[in-house]
N, C-alpha and C positions, 0 to 999 in steps of 0.2 A: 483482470490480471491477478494472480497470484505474488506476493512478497510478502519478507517478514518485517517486524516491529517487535524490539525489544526480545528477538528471537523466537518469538511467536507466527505461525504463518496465516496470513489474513486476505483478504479478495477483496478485490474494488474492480472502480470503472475508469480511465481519464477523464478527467474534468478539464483539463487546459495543459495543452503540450504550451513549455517554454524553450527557450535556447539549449541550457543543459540541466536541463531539469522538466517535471510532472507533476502538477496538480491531481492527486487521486482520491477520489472519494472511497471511503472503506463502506464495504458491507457492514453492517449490523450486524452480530450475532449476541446467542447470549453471553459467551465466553467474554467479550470485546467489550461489553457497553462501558465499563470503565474508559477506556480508549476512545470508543467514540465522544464521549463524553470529554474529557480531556483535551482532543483535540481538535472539538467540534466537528469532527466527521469527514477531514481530507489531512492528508501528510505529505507532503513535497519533498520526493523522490532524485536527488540527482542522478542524472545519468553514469555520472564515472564510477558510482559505488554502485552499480548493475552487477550481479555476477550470473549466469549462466546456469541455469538448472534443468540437472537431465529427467526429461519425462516419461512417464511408464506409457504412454500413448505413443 
C-alpha cells in the first residue's frame, strides 16, 4: 500500500488489520531510514484519516 507520513509518500505491507485502524510495516528506503528507525518499522494507520488517491493506472 502506498501513504504518506509527515507528508512524505512511503509503501508498506499490512501487518495486522484492527477495528478501525492498520498495523503497517513501512518499506525501507534510503530516503526513510530515519523513519524506520524512529518508529521501528510499522505506523498504525486509522481508518477515518484514509483519504482517496487518484491513480495514474
Amino acid at each position: 500500500m502506498t501513504f504518506t507520513v509527515y507528508g512524505r509518500p512511503q509503501t508498506g505491507r499490512v501487518a495486522k488489520q484492527l477495528k478501525n485502524s492498520a498495523v503497517v510495516e513501512i518499506d525501507e528506503t534510503r530516503d526513510n531510514a530515519e523513519l524506520v528507525n524512529q518508529s521501528n518499522g510499522v505506523v498504525l494507520i486509522n481508518y477515518k484519516k484514509l483519504q482517496k488517491v487518484e491513480s495514474d493506472h
